[in-house]
C-alpha positions as CSV (number, residue, x, y, z in Angstrom):
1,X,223.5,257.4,117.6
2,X,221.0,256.8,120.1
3,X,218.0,257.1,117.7
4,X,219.9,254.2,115.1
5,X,220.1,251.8,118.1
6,X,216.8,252.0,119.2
7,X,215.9,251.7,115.6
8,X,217.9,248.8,115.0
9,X,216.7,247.2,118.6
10,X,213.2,247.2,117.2
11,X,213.6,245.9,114.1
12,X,215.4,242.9,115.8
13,X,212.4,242.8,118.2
14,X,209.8,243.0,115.2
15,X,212.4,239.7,113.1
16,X,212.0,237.9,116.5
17,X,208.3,238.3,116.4
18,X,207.7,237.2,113.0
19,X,209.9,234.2,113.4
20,X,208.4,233.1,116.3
21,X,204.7,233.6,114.8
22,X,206.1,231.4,111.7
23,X,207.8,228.7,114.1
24,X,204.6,228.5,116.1
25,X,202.4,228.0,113.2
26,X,204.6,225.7,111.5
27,X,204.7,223.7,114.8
28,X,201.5,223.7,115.3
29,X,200.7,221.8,111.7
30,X,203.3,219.4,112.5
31,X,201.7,218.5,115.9
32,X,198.7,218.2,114.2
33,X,200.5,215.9,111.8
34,X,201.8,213.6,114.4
35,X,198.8,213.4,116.6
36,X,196.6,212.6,113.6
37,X,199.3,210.2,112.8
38,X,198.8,208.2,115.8
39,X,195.0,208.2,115.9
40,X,195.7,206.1,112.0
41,X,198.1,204.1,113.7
42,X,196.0,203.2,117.0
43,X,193.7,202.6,114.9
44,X,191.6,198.7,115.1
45,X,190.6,198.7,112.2
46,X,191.9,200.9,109.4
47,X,194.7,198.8,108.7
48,X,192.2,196.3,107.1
49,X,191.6,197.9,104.1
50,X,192.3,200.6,101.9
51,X,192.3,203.9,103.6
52,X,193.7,207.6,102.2
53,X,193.5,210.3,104.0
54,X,194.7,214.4,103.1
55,X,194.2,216.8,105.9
56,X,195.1,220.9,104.8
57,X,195.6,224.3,106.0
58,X,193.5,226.8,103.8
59,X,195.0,229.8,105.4
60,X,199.0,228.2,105.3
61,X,198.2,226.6,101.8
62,X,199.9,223.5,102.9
63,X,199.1,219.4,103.9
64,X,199.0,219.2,107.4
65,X,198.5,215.2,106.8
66,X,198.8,212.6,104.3
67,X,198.3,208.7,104.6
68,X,198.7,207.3,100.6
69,X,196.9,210.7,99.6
70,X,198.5,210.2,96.0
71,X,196.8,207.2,95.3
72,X,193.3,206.4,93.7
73,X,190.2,205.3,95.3
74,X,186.8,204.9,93.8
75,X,184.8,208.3,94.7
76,X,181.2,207.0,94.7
77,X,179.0,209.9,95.4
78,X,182.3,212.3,96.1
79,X,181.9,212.6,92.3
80,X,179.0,215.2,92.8
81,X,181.8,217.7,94.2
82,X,183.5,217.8,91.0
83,X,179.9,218.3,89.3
84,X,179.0,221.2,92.0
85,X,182.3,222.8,91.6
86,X,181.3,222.7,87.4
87,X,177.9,223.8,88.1
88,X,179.8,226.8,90.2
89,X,181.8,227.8,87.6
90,X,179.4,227.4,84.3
91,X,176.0,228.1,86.0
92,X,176.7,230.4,88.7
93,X,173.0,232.2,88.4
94,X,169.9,230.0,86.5
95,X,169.2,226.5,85.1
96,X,168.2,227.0,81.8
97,X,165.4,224.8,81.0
98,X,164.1,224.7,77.4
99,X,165.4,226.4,74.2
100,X,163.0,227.6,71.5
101,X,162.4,229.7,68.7
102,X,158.6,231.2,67.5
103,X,158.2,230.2,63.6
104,X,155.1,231.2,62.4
105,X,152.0,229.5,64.2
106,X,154.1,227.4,66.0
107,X,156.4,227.3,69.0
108,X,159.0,224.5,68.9
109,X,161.6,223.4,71.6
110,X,164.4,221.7,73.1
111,X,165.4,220.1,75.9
112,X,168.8,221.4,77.7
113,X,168.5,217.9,80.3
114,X,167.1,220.7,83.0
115,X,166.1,218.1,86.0
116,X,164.4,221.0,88.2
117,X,161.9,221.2,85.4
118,X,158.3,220.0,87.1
119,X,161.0,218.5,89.8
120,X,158.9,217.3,92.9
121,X,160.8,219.3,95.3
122,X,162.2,222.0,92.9
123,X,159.0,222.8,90.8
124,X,160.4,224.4,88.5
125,X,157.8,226.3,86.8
126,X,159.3,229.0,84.0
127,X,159.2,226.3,81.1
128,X,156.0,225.0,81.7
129,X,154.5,228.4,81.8
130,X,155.8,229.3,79.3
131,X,154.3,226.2,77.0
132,X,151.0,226.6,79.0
133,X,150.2,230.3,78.3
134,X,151.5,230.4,74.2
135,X,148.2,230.2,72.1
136,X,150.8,228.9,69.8
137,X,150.9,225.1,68.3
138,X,153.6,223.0,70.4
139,X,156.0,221.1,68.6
140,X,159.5,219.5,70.7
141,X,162.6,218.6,68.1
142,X,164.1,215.4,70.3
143,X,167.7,214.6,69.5
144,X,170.1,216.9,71.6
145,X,171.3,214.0,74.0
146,X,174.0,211.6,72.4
147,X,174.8,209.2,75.3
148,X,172.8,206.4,76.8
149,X,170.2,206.4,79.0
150,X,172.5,205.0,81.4
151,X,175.6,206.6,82.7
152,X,179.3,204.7,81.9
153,X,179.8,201.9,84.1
154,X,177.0,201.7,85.8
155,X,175.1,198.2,87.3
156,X,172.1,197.7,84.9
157,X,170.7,195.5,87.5
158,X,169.9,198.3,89.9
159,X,167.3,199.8,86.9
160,X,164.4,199.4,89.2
161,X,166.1,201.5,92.2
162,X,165.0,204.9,93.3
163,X,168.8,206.1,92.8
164,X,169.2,205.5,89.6
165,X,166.9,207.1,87.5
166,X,167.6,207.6,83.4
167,X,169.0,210.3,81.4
168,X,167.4,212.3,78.8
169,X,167.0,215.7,77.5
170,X,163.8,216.2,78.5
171,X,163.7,215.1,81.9
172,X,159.6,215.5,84.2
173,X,158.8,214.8,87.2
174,X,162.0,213.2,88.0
175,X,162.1,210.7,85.8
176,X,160.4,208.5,88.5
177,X,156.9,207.4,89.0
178,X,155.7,207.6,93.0
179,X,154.2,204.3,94.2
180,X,152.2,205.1,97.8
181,X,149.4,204.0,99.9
182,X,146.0,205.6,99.5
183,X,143.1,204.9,101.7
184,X,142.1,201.5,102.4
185,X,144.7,199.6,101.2
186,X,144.9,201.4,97.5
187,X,148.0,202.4,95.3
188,X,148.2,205.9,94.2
189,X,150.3,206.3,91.4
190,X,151.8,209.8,90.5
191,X,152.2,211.0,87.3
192,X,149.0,209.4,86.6
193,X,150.0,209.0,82.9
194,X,151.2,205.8,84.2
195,X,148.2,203.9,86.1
196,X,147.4,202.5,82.5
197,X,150.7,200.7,82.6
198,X,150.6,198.8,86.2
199,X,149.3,195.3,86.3
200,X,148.7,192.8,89.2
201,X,150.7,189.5,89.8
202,X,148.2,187.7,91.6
203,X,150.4,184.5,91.8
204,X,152.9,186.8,93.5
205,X,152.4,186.7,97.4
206,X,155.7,188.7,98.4
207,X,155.9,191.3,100.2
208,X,154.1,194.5,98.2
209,X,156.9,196.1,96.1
210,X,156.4,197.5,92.5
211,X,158.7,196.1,89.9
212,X,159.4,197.4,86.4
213,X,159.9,195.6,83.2
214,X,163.6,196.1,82.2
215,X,162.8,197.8,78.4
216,X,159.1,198.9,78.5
217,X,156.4,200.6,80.9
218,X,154.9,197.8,82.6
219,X,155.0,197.9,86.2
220,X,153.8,194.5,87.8
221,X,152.7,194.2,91.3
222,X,151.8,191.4,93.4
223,X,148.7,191.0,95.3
224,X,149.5,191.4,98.8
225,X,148.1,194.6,100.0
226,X,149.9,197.9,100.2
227,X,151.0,198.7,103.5
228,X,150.0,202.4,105.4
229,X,152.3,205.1,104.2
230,X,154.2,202.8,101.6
231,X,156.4,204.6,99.6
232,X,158.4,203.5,96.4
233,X,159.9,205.6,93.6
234,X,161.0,203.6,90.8
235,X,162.4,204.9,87.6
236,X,160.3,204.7,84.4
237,X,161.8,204.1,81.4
238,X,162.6,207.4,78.9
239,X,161.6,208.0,75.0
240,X,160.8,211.1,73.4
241,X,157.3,209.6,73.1
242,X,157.0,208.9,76.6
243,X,157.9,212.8,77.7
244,X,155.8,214.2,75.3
245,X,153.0,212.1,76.6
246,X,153.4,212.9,80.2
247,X,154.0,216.8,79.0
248,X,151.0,217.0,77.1
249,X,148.6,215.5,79.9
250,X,150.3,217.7,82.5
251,X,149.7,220.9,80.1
252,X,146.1,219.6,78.5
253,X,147.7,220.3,74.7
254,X,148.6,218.2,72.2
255,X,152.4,218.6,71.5
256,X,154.1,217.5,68.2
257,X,157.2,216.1,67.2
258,X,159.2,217.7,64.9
259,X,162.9,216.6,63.5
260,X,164.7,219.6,63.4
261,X,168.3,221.1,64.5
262,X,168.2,223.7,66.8
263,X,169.1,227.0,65.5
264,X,171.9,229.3,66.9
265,X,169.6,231.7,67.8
266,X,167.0,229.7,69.7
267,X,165.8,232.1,72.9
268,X,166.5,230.0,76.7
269,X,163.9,230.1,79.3
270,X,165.2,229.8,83.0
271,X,163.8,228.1,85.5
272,X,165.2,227.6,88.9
273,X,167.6,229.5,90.8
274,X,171.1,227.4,90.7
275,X,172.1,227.9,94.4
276,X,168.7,225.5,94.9
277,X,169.2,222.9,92.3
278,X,173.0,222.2,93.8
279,X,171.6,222.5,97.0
280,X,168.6,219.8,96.7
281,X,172.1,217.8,94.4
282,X,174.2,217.4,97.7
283,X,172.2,217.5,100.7
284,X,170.2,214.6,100.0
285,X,173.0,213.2,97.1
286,X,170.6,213.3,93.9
287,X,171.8,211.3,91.3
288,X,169.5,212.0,88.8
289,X,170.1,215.8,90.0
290,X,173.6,215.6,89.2
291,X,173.6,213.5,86.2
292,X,170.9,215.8,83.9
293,X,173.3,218.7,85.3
294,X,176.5,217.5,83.2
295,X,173.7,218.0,80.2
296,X,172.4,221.2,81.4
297,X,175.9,222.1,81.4
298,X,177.0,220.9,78.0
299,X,173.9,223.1,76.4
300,X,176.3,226.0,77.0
301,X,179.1,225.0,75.6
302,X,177.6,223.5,72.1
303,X,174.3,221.9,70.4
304,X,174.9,218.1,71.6
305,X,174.4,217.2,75.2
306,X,177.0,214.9,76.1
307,X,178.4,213.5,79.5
308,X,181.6,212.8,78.5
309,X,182.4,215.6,76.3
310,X,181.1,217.9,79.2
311,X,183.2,216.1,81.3
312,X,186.3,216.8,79.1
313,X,185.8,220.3,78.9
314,X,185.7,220.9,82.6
315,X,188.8,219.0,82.9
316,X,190.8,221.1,80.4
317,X,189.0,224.6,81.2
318,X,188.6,224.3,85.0
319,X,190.7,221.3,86.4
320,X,194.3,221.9,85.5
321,X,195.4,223.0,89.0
322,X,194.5,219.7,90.6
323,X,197.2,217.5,91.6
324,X,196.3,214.0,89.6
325,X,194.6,213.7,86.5
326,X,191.0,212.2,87.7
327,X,189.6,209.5,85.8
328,X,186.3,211.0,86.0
329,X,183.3,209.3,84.0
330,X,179.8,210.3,85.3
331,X,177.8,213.3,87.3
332,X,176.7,211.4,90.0
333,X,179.4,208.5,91.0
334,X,177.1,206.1,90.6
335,X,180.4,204.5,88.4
336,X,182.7,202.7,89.6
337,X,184.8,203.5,87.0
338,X,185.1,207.3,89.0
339,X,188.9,207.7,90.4
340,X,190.6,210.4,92.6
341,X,192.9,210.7,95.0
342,X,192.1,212.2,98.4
343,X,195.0,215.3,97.4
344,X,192.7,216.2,94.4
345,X,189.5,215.8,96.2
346,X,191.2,218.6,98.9
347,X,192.2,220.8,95.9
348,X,188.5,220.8,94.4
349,X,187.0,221.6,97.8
350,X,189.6,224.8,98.3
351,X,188.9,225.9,94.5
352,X,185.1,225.5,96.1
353,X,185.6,227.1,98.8
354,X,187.1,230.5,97.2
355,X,184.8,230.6,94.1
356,X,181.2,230.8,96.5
357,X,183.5,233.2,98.2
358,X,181.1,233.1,101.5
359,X,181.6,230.3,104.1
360,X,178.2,230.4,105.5
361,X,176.1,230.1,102.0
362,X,178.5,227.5,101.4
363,X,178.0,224.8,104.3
364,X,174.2,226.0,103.9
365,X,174.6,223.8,100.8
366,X,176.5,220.9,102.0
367,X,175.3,218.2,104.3
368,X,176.4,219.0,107.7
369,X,177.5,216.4,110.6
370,X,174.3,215.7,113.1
371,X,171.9,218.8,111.2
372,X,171.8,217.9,107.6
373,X,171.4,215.5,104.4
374,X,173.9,212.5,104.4
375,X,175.8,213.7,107.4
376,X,172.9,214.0,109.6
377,X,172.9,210.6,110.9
378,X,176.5,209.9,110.6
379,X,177.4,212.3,113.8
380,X,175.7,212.7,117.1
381,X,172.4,215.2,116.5
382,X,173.3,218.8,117.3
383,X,172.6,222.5,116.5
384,X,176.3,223.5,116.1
385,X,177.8,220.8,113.1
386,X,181.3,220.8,112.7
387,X,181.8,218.6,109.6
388,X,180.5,220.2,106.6
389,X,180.9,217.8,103.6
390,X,179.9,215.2,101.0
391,X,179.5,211.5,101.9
392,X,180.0,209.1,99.1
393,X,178.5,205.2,99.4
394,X,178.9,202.0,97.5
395,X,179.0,198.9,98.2
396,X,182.2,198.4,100.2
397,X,183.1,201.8,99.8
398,X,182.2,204.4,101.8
399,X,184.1,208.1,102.1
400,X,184.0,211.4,103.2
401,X,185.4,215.3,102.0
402,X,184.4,218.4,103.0
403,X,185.7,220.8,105.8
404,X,186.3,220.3,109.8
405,X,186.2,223.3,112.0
406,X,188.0,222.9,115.0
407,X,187.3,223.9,118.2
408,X,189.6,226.7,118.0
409,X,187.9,227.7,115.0
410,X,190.2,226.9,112.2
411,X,188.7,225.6,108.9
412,X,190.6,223.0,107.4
413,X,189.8,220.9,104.5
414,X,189.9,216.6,104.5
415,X,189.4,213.8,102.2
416,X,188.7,210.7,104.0
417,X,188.8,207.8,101.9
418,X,187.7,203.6,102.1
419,X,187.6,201.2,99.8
420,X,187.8,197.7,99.7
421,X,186.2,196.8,102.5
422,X,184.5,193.8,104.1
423,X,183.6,194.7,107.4
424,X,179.9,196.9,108.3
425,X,179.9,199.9,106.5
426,X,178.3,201.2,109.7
427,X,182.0,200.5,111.5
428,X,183.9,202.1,109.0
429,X,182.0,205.5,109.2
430,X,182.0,205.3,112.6
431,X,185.3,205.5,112.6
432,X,185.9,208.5,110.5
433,X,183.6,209.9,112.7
434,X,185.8,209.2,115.6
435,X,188.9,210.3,113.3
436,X,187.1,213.7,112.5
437,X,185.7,214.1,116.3
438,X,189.3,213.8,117.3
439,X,190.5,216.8,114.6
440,X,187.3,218.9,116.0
441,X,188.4,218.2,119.7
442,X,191.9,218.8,120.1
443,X,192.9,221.7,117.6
């Protein structure tokens, strides 16, 4: 008798226990709640435009926090989580960079949009190796890529910017040609396939920028002199021709053309590692990274490379857990015509953060508050970041989702979200800094 009371007295003991561990969690979230509440409501200047917010509890699977998380804002460069989390999924190992078959004599090729390949800061090497050392004639069958050169939506007007390079299958040397000052005063021009196509202004007395014609190679400069450690990239316009050109000066052989499908059993060379590519993608936000990756992936799932048939099979194949059905339109977010809600933006970054499966490789990859990328700037300089995450910038729109750890050392996920503004973008992310700082402090 004595035995079954003292068994009994226990396993109230050990109810009590677990009901108090569940209570104190669950309190803890809602205090969390309400003093993130008040910080939105103290707030000077949220209030003036549109803000959602989603704040959640990996370990408790549950919203701590949500201010109009339901609703859609415009992503801008946010968007390169989705095409991480696709490049997670379909490429977890290599970038495959060309696809060819050996016929004969010759060796002929495709592109697969590979953007590491002769990437200034990836180098990626394996394709052109592989094209250097054949004693075999060269021919490349163009044709893969079905969309535009430009991505859906996006501002023609920007066509000279650094950020908004084109799309092709064939992408070298970043689709970009570097503009920078040489010795006494003189332009060096890199790929040098292109010096032939720069000409002086010399009515022009602006300050020195480079400026390409809108439909051709012709890059017009004006004759004041280069400044000391000048730097420009702007983006060169694409054509089969064009990458065939640069291709065959960089290798010293003549390369063909040839019009012909690629066969199901064409071989794949690799070239860079994919950790790398995503890496160099998010840290310093690469838009013509992330765009040629939506192609890269489409080469595994048929012949064409398409954005927004890529796009559509992510959605059906890897996206039906998220809360909202994103409007989702381009790799990079250069679009405006991009929409998620913050809620769907926290599901991606949890479906993220289990499929890398290792927190530390993970914020190795992501800009990180005061250390790295985008975030470096944004929060005070330190050793030990905090906010690991992906900014996301246009013009009254700025926004921020990633993962907070607190000082307690809990990792939760947000999704911080403006658009619509009018004010400095500088005061907007300084206070999501302070928002985030606050989360960091005091849980």
């Amino acid at each position: 008798m004595e035995n079954n009371s003292l068994v009994n007295k226990k396993h109230k003991l050990y109810l009590i226990f677990l009901c108090v561990i569940m209570f104190s969690s669950c309190s803890t979230n809602k205090i969390i709640a309400h003093k993130v509440s008040k910080e939105f409501k103290n707030s000077k200047i949220i209030d003036k435009y549109q803000v959602g917010f989603a704040l959640y509890d990996m370990q408790k699977k549950e919203m701590i926090f949500q201010k109009d998380a339901d609703k859609y804002y415009t992503p801008a460069s946010n968007t390169k989580l989705y095409t991480f989390y696709a490049g997670l999924k379909m490429m977890p190992d290599s970038i495959p960079s060309l696809r060819y078959i050996e016929q004969g004599d010759s060796l002929i090729f495709w592109g697969t949009g590979d953007p590491s390949f002769l990437h200034t800061q990836l180098k990626g090497l394996n394709a052109y190796s592989l094209l250097k050392s054949t004693n075999k004639k060269l021919f490349f069958a163009p044709g893969r890529y079905t969309g535009d050169f430009y991505g859906n939506g996006w501002q023609w007007d920007d066509y000279n910017e650094y950020y908004q390079a084109e799309i092709n299958e064939l992408p070298l040397f970043d689709n970009m040609v570097l503009i920078s000052a040489k010795n006494k005063g003189k332009m060096e021009i890199l790929p040098q396939t292109f010096a032939s196509c720069f000409a002086l202004d010399s009515t022009s007395t602006q300050t020195f920028k480079v400026t390409r014609d809108f439909n051709i190679n012709r890059f017009v400069y004006p004759k004041t002199e280069i400044a000391a450690k000048y730097g420009q990239q702007v983006p060169y316009k694409v054509s089969s021709s064009t990458a065939i050109n640069l291709l065959s000066d960089t290798l010293n052989k003549y390369i063909g053309i040839i019009n012909m499908k690629m066969p199901s059993a064409a071989k794949t060379i690799y070239n860079t590692k994919s950790d790398s590519v995503f890496k160099q993608m998010m840290l310093p936000s690469d838009n013509f990274i992330a765009e040629q990756l939506l192609l890269v992936y489409g080469n595994k799932i048929g012949d064409d490379l398409n954005t927004a048939k890529t796009i559509a099979y992510i959605n059906n194949t890897y996206l039906s857990a998220l809360p909202d059905k994103p409007k989702w339109v381009d790799g990079s977010g250069l679009s405006r015509g991009n929409l998620f809600t913050p809620r769907d933006m926290v599901k991606l970054l949890e479906l993220i953060y289990g499929e890398v499966n290792n927190q530390e490789k993970l914020f190795n990859m992501l800009p990180a508050g005061g250390k790295t990328g985008t975030l470096k700037n944004a929060y005070p300089k330190t050793d030990n970041p905090f906010v690991f995450g992906k900014t996301g910038s246009l013009s009254n729109n700025h926004n921020q989702s990633g993962y907070v750890v607190t000082k307690s050392g809990r990792v939760l996920i947000f999704s911080f979200m403006n658009n619509n503004f009018v004010i400095p973008t500088a005061d907007v992310r300084k206070e999501m800094v302070r928002v985030m700082t606050y989360i960091h402090d005091n849980f």
